[in-house]
N, C-alpha and C positions, 0 to 999 in steps of 0.2 A: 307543848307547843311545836307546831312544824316550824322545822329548822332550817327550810328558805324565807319562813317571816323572820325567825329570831335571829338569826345569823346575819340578816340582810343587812348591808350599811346606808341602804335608804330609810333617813329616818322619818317619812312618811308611812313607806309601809311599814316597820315597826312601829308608829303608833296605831296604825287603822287596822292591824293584824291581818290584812289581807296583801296577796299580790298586784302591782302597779299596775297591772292588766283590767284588773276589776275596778279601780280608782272610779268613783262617782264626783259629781258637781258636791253632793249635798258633804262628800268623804272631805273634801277640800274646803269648803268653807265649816265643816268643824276641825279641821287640824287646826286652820286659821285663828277660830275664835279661842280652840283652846292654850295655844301654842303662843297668844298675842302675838300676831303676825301684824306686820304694820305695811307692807310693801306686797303686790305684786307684780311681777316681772312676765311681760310674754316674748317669748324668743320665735326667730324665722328666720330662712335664709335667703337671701337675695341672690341676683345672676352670679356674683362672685363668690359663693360659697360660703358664705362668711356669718357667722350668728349675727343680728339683729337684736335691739332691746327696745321695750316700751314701758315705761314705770308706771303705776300706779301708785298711789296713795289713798290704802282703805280708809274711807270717812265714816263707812256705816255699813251693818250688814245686810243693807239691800244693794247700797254700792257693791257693796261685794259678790252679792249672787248677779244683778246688773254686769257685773265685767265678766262673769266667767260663763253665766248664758247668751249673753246679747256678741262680744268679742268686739270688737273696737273696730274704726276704719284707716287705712294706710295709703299714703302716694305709691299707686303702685310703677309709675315713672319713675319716681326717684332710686326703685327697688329693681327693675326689669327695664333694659335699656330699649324695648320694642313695643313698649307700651306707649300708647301716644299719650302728651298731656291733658288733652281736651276731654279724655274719660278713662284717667288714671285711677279712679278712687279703687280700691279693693277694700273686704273685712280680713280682719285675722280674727282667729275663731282658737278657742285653745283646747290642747288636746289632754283631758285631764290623767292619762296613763302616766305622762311624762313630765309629773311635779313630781320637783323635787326643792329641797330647804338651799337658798342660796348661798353657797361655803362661803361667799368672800363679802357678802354685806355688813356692818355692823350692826345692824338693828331687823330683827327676826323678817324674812323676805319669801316667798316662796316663788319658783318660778318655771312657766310650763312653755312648752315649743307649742307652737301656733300651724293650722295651714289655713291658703288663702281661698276666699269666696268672691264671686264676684256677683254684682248688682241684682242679679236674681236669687243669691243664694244656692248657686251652682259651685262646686269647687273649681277655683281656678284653674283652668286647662293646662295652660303653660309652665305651672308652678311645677321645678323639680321635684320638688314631695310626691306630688299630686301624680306627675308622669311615671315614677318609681312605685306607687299603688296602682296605678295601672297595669304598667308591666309587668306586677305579681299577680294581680288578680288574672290576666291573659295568661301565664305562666302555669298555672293551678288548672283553670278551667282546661288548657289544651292536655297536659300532664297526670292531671288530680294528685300532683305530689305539691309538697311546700317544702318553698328554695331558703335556705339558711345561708350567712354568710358571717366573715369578720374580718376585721381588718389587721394589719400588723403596722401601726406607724412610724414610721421610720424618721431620727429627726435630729440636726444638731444644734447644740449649746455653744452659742459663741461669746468668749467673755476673758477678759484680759489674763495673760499668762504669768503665773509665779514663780513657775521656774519647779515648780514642787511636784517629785512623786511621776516623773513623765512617762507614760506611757508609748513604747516605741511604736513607730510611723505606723500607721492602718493594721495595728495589731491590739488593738482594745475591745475585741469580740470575749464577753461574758467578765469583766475584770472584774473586781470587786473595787471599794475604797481601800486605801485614799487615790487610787491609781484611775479608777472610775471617780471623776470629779464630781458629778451632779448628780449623783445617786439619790440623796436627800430630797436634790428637786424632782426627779424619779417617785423618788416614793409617794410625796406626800401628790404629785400629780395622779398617781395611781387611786389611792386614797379618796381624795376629792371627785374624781372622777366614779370612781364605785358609789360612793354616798349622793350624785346625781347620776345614777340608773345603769350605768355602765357595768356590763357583765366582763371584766379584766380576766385574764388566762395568768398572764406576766408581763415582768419588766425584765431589761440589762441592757447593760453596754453593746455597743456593736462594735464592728470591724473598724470604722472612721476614727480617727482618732490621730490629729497634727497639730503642729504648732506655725503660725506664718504674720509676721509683721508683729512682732507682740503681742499676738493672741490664740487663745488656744480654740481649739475647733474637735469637740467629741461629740459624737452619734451613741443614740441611745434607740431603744424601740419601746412600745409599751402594744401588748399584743391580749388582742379581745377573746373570747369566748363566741362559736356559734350560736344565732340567734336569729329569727324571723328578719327576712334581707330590709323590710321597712324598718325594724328597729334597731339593728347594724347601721345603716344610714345615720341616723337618730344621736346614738350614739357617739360616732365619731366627729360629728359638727361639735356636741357639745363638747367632748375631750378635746376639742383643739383650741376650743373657748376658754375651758378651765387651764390647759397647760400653758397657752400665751399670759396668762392671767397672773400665773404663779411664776413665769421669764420673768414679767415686770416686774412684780415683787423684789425677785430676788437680783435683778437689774443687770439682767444679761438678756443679749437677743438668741430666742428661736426661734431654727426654719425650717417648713417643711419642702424647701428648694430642693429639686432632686439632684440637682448639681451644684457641688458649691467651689473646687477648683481643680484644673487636667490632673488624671491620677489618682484620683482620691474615691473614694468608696461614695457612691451617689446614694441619695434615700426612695427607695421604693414605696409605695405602700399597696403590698399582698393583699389577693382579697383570696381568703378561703371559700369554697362552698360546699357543700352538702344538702341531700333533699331527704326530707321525709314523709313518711305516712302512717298518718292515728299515731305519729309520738312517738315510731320505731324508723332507722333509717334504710334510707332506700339507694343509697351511694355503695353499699358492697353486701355481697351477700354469698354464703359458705365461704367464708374467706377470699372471696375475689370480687372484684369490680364490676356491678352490676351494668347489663346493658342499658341503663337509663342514666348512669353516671356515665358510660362512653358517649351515648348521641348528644349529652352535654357540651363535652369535651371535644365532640367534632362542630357543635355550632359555636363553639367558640375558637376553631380552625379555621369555618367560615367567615367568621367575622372579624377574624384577627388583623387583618391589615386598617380594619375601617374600628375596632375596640378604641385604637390608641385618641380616637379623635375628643372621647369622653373622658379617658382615664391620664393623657397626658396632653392637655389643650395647654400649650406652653413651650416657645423655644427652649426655654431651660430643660424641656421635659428630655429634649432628644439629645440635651449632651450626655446625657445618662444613660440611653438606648445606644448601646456603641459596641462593633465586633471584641473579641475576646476578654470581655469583662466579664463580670458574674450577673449584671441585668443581661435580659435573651433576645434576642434580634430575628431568631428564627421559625415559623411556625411549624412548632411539634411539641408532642407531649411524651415525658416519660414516669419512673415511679425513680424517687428521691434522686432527680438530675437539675441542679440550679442554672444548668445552661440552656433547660428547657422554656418556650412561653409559658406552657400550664405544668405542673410538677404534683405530680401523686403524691407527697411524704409519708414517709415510715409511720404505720398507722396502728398494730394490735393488732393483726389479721389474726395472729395465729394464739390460741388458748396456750398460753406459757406467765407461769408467776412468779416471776422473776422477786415479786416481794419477799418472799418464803427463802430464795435461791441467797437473797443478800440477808436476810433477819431469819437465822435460824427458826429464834424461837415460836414464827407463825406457823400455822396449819397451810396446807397446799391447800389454795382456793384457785383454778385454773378458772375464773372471772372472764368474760366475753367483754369485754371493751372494742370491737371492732364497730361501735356504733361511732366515736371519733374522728373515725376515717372523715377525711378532706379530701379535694381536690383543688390545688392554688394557681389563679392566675396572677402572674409575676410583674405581667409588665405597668402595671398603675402607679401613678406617684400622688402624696399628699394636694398637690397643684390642683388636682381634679375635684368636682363639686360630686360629694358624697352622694346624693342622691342621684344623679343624672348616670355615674357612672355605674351605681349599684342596678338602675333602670336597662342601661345596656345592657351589662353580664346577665340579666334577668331576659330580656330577648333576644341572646346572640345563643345563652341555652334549651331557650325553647325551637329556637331556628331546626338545632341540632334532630329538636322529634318531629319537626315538620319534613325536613328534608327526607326524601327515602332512602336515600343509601346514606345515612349516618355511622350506621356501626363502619362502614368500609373507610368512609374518611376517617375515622378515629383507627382502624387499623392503618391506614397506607401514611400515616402523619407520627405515629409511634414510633419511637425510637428507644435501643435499649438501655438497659441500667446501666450507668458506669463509663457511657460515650459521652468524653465531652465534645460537642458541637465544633467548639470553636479552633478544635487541633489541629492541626498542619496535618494530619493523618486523615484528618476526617472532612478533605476539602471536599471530595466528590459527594458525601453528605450533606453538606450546609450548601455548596451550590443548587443541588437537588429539590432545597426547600425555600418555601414561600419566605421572603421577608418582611421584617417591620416598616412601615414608613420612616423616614429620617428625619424628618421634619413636619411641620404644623401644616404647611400646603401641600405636604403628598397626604397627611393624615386628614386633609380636607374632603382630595379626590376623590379618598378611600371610601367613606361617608357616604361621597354622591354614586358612587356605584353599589352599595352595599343599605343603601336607602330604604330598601322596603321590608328587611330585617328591623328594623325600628320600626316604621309606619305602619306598621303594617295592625290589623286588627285595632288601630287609633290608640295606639301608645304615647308615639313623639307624632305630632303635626309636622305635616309638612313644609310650614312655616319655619320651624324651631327648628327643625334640619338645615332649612337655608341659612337660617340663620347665623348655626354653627358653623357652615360652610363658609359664609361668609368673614366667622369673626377670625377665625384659623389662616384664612386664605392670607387676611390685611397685615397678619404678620412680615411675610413676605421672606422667610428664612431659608429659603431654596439653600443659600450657601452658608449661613451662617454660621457652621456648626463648626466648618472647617478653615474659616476668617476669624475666629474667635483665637488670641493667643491666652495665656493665663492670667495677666495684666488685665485686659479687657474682660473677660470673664467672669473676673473680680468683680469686678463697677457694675456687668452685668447682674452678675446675683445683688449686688448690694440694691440696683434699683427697683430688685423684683422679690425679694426678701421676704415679704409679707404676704405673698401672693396664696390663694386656697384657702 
């Protein structure tokens, strides 16, 4: 048996022997009959990011084919705050690649992610799903490459302090237990998370890691595998569905706040990319970086002041975007620089087998792994609606093959290995270069002048930009950043806590 069915830990596709990709209606209503399935569940995500549910209860197996061909209808008012009430209704419609066996129900459940239709049986325009298959289908047709991405979530565990095992101040980067507290919730997050669809790379500890008012505060990551950028999206709604899920459980709060107090290691969430073609990649080639991964990397230079409006819509976003820390403020890219926006990492360029070098007893197999290679934009945090911002990085790197002098911008915006930005040595450097917005109303401005990088080929309506424009603007955090003492800060994360 192929050993991506038997291996898999979706226990769908090990029973249907085939890959989630091929999943049929008739594949899902016989796991259901045979598996006595009694529940189906459809998921969606609303303006706020946030998984949606709608239960069913199988009464009969025409009920059951009824719910998974026909798909149900929803307030789409209650779900999208720009919808008027007067012709709110939308269907959700469910997408059968992405069932999966419900981990946490007690009585056999299965449950699939939905996208929305409206009254004609059009997909919803507005729906970020629906704008992120957009943006990739525009991204393919101009390109003829396919965009891959993944996420790296970054996230901490807040939960009363014992006193045991303390790990010192913002030095819990890779620990192990008992010194790594929530490893266990780690793991079985990870776990859970693979067994609905998610392609996991790793877990560990991060750098975060204090104790304040009697409780303890540790950062951990859980970091994906590249994947088709709709089903990166896909994925990380549902991982953050199942890891709040298994918080509760174990009754401590987690956040994906990128700021949680002055000082302390904020949480980002990285998104890698990569492109390929016919299923070989197109990000490096003879050991260097292809000119299609540069015009990338320069329309995401372009688009760098106006990205953060999608990938960090949140005052809290910007106490985390701040000079000399390890998040970047500056537009430039280099190969393995954390003080860069976009950062090349150490990727297998070069035919070396290092396996052999440490394990004698292998044979030299000098293996080409240079397919691996990424290229990370840094500046995004959990706060951000997974789809909408993976729809951006999807048109700020097409931007890159439209523009004509791309490859120049991706030279004149490079910076080298080993410079950190933020040095007192290298002021004449960081002044030289373009900055972040610092806030939710310059990252609004940014939007309205970098506007038709979105709109453009009918990706984001024009609508949906003012939108954003608007919703960014009512924050009103011009000063906030630097009114904010640690006290205050506090109350602020604590009221925004659950936010993404």
């Amino acid at each position: 048996m192929d050993s991506r069915i038997e291996m898999n830990p979706n226990l769908l596709v090990k029973y249907l022997k085939k890959p989630a990709a091929e999943f049929t209606r008739n594949d899902i209503v016989r796991y259901c009959q045979d598996n006595k399935v009694e529940f189906i569940n459809f998921h969606y995500c609303g303006w706020d990011g946030k998984l949606k549910t709608l239960g069913f209860v199988i009464n009969s197996l025409e009920h059951l084919e009824n719910i998974l061909e026909a798909g149900e209808r929803v307030d789409g008012s209650s779900l999208f705050p720009f919808i008027e009430a007067g012709k709110s209704d939308l269907y959700v419609m469910p997408r059968y690649k992405t069932a999966f066996v419900n981990p946490f129900s007690e009585v056999p459940t299965v449950d699939l992610l939905c996208s929305f239709f409206d009254r004609d049986g059009n997909q919803f325009e507005s729906s970020p799903q629906y704008i992120l298959h957009k943006a990739h289908e525009q991204f393919r047709e101009v390109t003829g490459l396919k965009m891959e991405t993944m996420g790296e979530l970054e996230y901490y565990v807040i939960a009363e302090d014992e006193g045991l095992y303390r790990t010192p101040d913002q030095k819990g980067y890779h620990e192990s237990a008992p010194f790594n507290k929530f490893y266990e919730l780690r793991l079985e997050a990870m776990k859970l998370i693979a067994q609905c669809g998610g392609t996991i790379k790793y877990g560990h500890s991060e750098v975060g890691n204090f104790t304040q008012d009697g409780k303890i505060y540790e950062q951990n990551e859980i970091e994906f595998l590249p994947t088709d950028i709709e089903d990166a999206a896909d994925q990380l709604v549902v991982a953050k569905w199942v890891m709040r899920q298994l918080a509760y459980q174990y009754g401590v709060t987690l956040t994906f706040a990128p700021k949680i107090t002055v000082g302390k290691a904020g949480s980002g969430m990285h998104v890698h990319c990569k492109f390929t073609k016919d299923g070989q990649s197109a990000t490096v080639r003879n050991g260097e970086l292809t000119d299609e991964a540069k015009k990338a990397i320069a329309g995401f230079m372009v688009a760098g002041t106006s990205l953060p409006a999608f990938g960090n819509p949140h005052p809290l976003s910007f106490m985390r975007l701040v000079p000399h820390q390890e998040a970047p403020t500056s537009l430039c890219w280099s190969f393995s620089n954390r003080s860069a926006l976009v950062r090349v990492p150490l990727g297998w360029l070069k035919k070396m087998d290092m396996a052999a070098k440490c394990n004698p007893q292998e044979k030299v197999n000098e293996k080409d792994f240079s397919g691996k290679q990424t290229f990370e934009w840094r500046a995004s945090d959990g706060f951000a609606d997974m789809y909408l911002l993976m729809a951006a990085l999807c048109c700020a790197a097409r931007h890159g093959f439209e523009i004509p002098n791309g490859l120049e911008v991706a030279e004149k915006t490079f910076v080298g290995l080993g410079v950190n930005i933020h040095d007192a040595s290298n002021k004449a450097l960081q002044e030289s270069l373009e900055q972040l917005p610092g806030c939710c109303v310059e990252a609004a401005q940014e939007l309205s002048k970098d506007r038709e990088i979105y709109t453009s080929r009918g990706v984001f309506s024009d609508a949906i930009v003012d939108y954003f424009i608007k919703y960014l603007t009512d924050f009103h955090d011009e000063t906030l950043r630097s009114s904010l003492d640690n006290e205050s800060l506090l109350k602020f994360v604590e009221e925004n806590i659950h936010k993404g």
